[in-house]
C-alpha positions as CSV (number, residue, x, y, z in Angstrom):
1,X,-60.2,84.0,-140.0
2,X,-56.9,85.0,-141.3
3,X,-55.3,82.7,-143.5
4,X,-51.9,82.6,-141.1
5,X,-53.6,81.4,-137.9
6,X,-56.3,79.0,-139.9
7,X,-52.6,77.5,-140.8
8,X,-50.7,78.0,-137.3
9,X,-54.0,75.9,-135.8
10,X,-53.7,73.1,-138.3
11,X,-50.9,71.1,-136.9
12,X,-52.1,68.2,-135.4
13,X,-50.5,66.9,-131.8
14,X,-48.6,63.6,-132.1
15,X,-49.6,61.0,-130.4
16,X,-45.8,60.1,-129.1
17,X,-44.9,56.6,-128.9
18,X,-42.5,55.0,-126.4
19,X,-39.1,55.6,-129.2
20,X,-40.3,59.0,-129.7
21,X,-40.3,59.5,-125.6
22,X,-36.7,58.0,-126.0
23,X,-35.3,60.5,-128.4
24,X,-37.1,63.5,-127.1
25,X,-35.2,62.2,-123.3
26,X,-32.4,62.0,-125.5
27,X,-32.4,65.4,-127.7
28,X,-33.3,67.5,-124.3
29,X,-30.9,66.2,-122.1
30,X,-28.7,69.3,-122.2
31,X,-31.7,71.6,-121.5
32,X,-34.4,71.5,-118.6
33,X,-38.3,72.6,-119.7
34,X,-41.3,73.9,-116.9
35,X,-44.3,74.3,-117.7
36,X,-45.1,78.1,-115.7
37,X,-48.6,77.9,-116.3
38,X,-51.6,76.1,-118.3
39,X,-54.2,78.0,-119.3
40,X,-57.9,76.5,-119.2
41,X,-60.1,78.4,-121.0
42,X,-62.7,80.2,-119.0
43,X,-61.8,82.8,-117.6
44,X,-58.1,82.6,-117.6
45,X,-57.4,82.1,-121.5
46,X,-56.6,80.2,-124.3
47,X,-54.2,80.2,-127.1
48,X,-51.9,82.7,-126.0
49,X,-50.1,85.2,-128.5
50,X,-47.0,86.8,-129.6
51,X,-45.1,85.3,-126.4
52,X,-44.0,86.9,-123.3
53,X,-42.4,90.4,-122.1
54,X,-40.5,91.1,-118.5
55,X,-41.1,93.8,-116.0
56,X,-38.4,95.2,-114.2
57,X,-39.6,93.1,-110.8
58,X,-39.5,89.9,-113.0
59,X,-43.0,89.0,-113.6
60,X,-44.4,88.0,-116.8
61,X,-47.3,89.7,-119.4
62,X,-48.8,88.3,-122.2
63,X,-52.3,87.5,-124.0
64,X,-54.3,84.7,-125.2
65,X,-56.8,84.9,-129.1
66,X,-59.3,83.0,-126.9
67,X,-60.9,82.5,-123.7
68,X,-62.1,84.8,-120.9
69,X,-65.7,85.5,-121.1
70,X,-68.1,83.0,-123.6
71,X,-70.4,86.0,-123.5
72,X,-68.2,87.8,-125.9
73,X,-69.6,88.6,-129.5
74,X,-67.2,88.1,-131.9
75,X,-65.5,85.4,-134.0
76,X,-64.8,83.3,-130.7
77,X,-64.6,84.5,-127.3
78,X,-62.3,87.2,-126.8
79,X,-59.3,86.9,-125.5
80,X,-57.9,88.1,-122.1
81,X,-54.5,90.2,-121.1
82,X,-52.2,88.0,-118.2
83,X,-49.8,88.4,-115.9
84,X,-47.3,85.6,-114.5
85,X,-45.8,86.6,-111.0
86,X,-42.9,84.7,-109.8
87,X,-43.3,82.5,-106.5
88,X,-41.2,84.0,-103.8
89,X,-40.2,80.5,-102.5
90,X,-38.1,78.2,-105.1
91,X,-40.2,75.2,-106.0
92,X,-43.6,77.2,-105.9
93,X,-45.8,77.5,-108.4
94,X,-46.2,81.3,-110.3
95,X,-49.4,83.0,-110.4
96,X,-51.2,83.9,-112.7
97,X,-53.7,86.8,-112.5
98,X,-55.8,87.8,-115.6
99,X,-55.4,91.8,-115.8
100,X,-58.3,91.8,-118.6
101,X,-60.9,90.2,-120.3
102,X,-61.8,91.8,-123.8
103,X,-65.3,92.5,-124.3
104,X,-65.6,93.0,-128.5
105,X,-68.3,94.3,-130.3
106,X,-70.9,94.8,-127.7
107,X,-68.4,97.5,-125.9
108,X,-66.8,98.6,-128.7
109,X,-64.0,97.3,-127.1
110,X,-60.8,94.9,-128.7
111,X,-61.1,91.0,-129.5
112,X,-58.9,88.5,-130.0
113,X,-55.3,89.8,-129.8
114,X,-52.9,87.8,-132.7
115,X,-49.7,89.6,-130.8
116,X,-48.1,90.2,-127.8
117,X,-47.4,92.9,-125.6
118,X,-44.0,95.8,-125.3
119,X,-43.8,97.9,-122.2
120,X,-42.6,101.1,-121.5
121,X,-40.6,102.3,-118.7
122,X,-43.4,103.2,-116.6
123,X,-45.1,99.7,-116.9
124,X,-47.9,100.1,-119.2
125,X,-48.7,97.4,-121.4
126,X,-49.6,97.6,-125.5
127,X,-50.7,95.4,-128.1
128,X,-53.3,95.2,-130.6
129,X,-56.6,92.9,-131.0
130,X,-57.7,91.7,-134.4
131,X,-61.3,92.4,-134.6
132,X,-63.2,94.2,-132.2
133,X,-63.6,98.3,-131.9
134,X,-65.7,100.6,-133.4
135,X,-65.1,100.0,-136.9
136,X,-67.3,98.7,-140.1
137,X,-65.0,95.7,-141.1
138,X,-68.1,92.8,-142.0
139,X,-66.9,89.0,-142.0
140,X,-69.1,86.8,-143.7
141,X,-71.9,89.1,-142.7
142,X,-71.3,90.6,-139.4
143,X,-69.8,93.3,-138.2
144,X,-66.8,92.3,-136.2
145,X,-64.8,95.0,-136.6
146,X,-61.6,96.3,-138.1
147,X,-59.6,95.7,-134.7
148,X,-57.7,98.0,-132.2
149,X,-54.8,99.7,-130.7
150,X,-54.7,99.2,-126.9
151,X,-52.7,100.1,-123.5
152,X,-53.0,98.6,-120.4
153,X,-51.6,100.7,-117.1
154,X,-51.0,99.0,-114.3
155,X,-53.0,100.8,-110.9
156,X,-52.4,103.7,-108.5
157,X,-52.1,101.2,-105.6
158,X,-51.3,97.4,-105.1
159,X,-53.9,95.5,-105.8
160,X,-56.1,97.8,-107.5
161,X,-57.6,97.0,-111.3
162,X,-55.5,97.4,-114.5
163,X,-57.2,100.4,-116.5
164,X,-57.5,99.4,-120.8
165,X,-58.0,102.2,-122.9
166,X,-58.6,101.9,-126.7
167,X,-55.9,103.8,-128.3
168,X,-57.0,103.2,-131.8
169,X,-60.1,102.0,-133.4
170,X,-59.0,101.2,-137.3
171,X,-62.4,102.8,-138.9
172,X,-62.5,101.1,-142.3
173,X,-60.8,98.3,-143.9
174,X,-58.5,101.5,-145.9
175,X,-56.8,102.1,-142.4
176,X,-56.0,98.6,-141.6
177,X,-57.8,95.7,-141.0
178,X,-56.7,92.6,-138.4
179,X,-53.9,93.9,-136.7
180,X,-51.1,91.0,-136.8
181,X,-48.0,90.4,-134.3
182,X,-46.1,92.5,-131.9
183,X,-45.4,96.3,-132.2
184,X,-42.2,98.5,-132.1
185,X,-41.3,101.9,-130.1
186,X,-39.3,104.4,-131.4
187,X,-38.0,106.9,-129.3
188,X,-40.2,109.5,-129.6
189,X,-42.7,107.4,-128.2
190,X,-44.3,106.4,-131.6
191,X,-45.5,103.0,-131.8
192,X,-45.8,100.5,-135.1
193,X,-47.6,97.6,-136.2
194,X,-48.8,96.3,-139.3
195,X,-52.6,94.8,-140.4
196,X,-52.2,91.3,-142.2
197,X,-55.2,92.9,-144.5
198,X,-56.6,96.0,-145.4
199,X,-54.2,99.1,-145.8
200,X,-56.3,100.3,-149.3
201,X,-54.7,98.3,-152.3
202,X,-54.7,94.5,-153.6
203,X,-57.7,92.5,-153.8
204,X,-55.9,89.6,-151.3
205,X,-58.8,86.9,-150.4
206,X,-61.2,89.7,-150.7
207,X,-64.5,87.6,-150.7
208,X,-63.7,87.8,-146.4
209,X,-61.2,90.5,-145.5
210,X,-60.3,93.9,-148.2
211,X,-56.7,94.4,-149.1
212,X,-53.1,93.1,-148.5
213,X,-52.5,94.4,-145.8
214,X,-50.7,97.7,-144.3
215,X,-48.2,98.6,-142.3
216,X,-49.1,101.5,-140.0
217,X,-47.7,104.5,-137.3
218,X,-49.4,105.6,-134.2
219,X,-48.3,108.7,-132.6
220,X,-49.2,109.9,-129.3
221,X,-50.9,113.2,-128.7
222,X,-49.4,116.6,-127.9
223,X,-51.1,116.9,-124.7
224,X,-52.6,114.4,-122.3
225,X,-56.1,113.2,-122.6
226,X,-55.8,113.7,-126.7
227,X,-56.0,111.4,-129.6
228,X,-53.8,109.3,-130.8
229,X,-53.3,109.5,-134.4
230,X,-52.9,106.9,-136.8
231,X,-51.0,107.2,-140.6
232,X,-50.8,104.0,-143.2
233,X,-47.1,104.1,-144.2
234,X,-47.3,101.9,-146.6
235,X,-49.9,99.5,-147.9
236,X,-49.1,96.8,-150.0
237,X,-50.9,95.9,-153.3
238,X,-49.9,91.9,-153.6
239,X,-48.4,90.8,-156.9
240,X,-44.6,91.8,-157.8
241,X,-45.4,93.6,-153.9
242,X,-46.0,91.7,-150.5
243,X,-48.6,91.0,-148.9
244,X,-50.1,90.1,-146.0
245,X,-46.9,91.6,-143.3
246,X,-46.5,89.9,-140.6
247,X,-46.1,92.7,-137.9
248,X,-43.2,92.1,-135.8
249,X,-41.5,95.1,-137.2
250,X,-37.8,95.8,-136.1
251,X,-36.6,99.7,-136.5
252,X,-32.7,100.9,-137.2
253,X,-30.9,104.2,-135.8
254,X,-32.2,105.9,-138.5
255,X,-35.9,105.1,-138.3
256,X,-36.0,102.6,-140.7
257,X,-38.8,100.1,-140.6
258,X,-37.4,96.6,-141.5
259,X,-40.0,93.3,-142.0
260,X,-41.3,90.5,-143.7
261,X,-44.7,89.6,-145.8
262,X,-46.2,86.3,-146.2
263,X,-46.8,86.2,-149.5
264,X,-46.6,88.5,-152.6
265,X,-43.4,89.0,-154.3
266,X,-42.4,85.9,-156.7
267,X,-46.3,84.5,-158.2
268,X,-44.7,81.6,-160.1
269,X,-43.1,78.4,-159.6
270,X,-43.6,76.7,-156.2
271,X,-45.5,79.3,-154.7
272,X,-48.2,79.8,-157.3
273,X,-50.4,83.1,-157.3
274,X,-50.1,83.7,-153.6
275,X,-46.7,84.4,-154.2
276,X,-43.5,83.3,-151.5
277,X,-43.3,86.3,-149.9
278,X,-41.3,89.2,-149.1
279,X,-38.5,91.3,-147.1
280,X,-39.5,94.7,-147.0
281,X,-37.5,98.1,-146.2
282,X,-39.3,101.3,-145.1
283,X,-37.8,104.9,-145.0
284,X,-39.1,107.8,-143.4
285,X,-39.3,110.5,-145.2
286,X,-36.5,113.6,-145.3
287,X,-39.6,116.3,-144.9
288,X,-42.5,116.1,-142.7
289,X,-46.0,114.8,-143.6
290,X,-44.5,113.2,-147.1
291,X,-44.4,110.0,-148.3
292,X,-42.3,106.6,-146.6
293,X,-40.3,104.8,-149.3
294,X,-40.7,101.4,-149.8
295,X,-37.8,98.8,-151.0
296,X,-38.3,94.9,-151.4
297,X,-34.8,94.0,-150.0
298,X,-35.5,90.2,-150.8
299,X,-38.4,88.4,-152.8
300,X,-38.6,85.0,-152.0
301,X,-38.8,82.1,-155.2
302,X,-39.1,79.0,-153.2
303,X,-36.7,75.8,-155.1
304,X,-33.9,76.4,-153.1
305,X,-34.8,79.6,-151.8
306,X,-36.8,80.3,-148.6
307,X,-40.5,81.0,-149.4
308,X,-43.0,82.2,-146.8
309,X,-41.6,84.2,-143.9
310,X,-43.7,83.6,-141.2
311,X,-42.5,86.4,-138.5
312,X,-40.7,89.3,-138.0
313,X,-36.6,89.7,-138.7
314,X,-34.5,91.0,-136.2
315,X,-31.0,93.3,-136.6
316,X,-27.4,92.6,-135.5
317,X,-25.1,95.1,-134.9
318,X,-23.4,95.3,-138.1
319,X,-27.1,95.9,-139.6
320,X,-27.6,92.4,-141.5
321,X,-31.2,91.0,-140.9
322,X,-32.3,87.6,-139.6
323,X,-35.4,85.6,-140.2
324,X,-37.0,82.8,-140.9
325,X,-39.3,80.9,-143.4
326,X,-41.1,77.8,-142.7
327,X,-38.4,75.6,-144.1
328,X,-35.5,78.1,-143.4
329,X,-33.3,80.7,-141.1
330,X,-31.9,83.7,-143.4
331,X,-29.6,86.5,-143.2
332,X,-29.3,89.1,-145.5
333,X,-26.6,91.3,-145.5
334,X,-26.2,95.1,-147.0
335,X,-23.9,96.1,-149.9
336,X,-22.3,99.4,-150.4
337,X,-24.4,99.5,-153.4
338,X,-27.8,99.2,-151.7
339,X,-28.6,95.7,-152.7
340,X,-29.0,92.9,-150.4
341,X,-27.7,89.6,-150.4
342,X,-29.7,86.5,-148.7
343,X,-27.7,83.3,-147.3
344,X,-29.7,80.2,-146.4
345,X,-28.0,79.4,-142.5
346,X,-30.2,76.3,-141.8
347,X,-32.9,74.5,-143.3
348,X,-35.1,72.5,-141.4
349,X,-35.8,68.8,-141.4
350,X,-38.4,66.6,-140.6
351,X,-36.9,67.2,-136.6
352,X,-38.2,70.3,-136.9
353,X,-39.5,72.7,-139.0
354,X,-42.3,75.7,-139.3
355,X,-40.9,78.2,-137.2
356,X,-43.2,81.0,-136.4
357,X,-42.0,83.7,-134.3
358,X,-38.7,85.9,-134.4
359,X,-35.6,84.7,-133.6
360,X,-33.5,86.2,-130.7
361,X,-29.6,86.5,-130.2
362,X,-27.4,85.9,-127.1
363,X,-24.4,87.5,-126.1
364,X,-22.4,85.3,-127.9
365,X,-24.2,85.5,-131.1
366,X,-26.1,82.2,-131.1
367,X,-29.5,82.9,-132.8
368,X,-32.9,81.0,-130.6
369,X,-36.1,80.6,-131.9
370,X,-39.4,77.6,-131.8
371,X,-40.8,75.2,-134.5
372,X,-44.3,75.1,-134.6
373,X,-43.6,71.2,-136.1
374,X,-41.7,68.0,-135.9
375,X,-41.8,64.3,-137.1
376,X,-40.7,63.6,-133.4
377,X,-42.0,66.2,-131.2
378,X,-44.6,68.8,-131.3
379,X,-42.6,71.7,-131.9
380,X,-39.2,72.8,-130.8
381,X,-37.3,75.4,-129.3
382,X,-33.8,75.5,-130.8
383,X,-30.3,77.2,-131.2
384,X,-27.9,77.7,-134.0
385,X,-24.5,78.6,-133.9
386,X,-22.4,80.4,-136.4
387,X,-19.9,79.0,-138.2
388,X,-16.3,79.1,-136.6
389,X,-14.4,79.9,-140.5
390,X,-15.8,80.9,-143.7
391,X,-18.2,78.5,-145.8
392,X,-18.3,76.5,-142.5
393,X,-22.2,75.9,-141.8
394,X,-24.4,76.7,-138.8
395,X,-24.9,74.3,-136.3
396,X,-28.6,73.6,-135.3
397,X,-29.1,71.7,-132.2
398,X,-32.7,71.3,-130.4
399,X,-32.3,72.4,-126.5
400,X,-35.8,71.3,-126.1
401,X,-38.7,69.0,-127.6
402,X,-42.3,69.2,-126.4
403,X,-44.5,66.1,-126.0
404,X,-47.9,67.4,-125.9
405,X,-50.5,67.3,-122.8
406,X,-50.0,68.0,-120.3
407,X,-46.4,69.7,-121.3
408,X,-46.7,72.3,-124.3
409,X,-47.1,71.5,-127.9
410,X,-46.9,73.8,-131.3
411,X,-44.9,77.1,-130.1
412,X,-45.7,79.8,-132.4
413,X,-44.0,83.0,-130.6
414,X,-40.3,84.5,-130.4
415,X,-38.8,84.1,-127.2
416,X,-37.0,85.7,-124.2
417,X,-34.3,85.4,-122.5
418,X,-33.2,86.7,-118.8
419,X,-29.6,87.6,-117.6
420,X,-29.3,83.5,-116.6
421,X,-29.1,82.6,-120.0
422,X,-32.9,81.0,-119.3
423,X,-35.7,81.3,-122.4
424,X,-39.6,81.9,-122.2
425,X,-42.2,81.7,-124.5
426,X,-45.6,80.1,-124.9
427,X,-47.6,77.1,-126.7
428,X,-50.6,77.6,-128.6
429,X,-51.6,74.2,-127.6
430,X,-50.9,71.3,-124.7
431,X,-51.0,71.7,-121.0
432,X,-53.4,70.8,-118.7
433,X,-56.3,72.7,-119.8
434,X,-59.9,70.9,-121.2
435,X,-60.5,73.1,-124.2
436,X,-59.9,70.5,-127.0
437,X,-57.9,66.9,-126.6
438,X,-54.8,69.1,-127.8
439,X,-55.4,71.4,-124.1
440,X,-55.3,75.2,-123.9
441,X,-51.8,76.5,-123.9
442,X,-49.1,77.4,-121.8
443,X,-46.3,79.3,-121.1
444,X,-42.7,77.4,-120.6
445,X,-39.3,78.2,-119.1
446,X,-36.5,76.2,-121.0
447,X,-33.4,76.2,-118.7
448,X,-29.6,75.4,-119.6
């Protein structure tokens, strides 16, 4: 199991005690949370991944690592595809209807999706599973596969079945191996991910998975009913390079493939031989079929640096980048020269810490995002504001706190927001569901 989710899973739930209730009544006040929808397991889903995406009538997608069929052959059961539809009467409940259950090895089908979903403008659903498909990845002995590329269209008529089609199989562990987080459109129609191993180069925990990872292209074919075809941009080789990228890859008006890796970079100090972790840059190429041009933007030291970026970065419109580390939030700004420099907004304190998943502006350029942590709740979602004059600081203030079962607990994915200024995501863990004390997961509407 990758080494990311083994450490997004090893938070525990705290057990909250009457002064915790008090300042978690006290810290939300300003913000109202609802729990949409608690998943249970079997067959609905568990775990859910990468958070939500909207359809233009409202409704909700998403997918769960686990749950939906205990017959599936892989690592753990295999995951399912859901939609959310919103109740037509205020007050109501939403629905949730699971659109697909992944089968793994025995179908040669996808397992366990570590990302979400993006649509296009016709409706139809992508993401990626981790194992699963026809390739010859081996874990500790089996064949689980090197994971897939899959769509999901929604049917002809009302009410009919959702139709999945494996786009891409990765083959070997050289191609990619455990596809990681959410991909990106260009707009040609290209889609990108990256593989948190594999990719051809390093020799990252390779007693269980080959390779630091890759980040990869997949282009749609020329005519319909073809193959899509798949091209490793870059794969990254650990030491003074990342490793391990962790997908959520954001593109520029010039094609320009922005992102972060776990670990590599900086191998000394705090962050020992894994290394802290990089911020990557990756050009296309000015003639066709050569070589994409890699450039660490930032490497991460740790002290009183950020180390660890645990998710994608997103772009403002002056073309700075934003992330986040598991004590941090970062921006790092271009130079005329072509360097970039990093500036520490926030960091995190025992309130709340680890976030997870991307953060998200508003119109008025507050930054959201979700700790995975806290000393007084079990995770967060948050919002920082900038500064109102120069060297004045960010202002971080928690709009939510969860309190485990039956409410959410330990929120791992970016969110959303709709044109009411309200935010949705999900929780790996909490709600109402029986698959461990710490329930199945949900997904949550946070409300000014």
């Amino acid at each position: 199991m990758p080494r990311q989710f083994s450490r997004r899973l090893s938070g525990s739930i705290l057990t909250l005690s009457f002064f915790v209730l008090a300042l978690l009544s006290t810290a939300s006040a300003e913000w109202n949370e609802k729990v949409l929808y608690s998943f249970q397991g079997l067959p609905d889903g568990a775990t859910p991944a990468g958070g939500v995406v909207f359809d233009k009538a409202g409704n909700l997608y998403g997918t769960t690592i686990d749950g939906g069929s205990s017959s599936c052959r892989s690592i753990q059961q295999c995951g399912t595809v859901y939609q959310l539809a919103p109740p037509t009467k205020e007050g109501d409940p939403w629905t949730e209807t699971v659109l697909y259950v992944f089968k793994g090895n025995a179908s040669n089908d996808g397992a366990s999706p570590f990302g979400g979903l993006v649509i296009d403008s016709a409706g139809n659903l992508y993401g990626t599973t981790g194992y699963g498909g026809t390739g010859d990845c081996v874990l500790l002995g089996t064949k689980m596969g090197c994971g897939t590329v899959f769509e999901l269209s929604p049917p002809a008529q009302k009410g009919g079945n959702w139709t999945e089609t494996v786009l891409y199989s990765f083959p070997t562990a050289k191609q990619g191996y455990v596809p990681w987080g959410n991909l990106a459109f260009d707009s040609a129609g290209n889609l990108y991910g990256a593989t948190e191993f594999g990719g051809g180069f390093g020799t990252c925990d390779q007693n269980i998975y080959l390779y630091c990872g890759a980040v990869f292209e997949l282009s749609p074919p020329k005519t319909k009913g073809g193959k899509w075809t798949e091209k490793v941009l870059h794969g990254f080789k650990g030491g003074t390079d990342g490793a391990n990228p962790n997908g959520g890859l954001v593109l520029d008006n010039t094609g320009a493939i922005y992102g972060t890796t776990f670990g590599g970079g900086n191998e000394s100090g705090d962050c020992g031989s894994g290394g802290c972790g990089t911020a990557f840059e990756l050009k296309p190429p000015d003639k066709k079929d050569a070589a994409w041009t890699e450039k660490r933007l930032h490497i991460f030291t740790g002290g009183n640096d950020s180390r660890l970026p645990s998710a994608g970065m997103i772009l403002d419109s002056a073309g700075s980048l934003y992330g986040a580390t598991v004590g941090t939030v970062f921006r790092l700004v271009p130079s005329p020269n072509g360097d970039w420099k990093e500036t520490i907004l926030y960091t995190f304190n025992t309130e709340a810490y680890g976030p997870e998943g991307a953060l998200i502006f508003d119109s008025n350029g507050n930054l959201y995002g979700t700790t995975n942590s806290s000393d007084v709740f079990s995770g967060t979602v948050f919002r920082l504001k900038p500064r109102r004059q120069n060297g004045g600081k960010w202002t971080l203030a928690i709009l939510y706190g969860f309190a485990g079962p039956p409410d959410g607990a330990q929120p791992a994915a970016n969110l959303v927001i709709d044109k009411h200024g309200n935010l949705y995501s999900t929780t790996q863990k909490g709600g109402t569901g029986g698959c461990s004390p710490f329930g199945c997961g949900t997904v949550f509407k946070v409300s000014p």
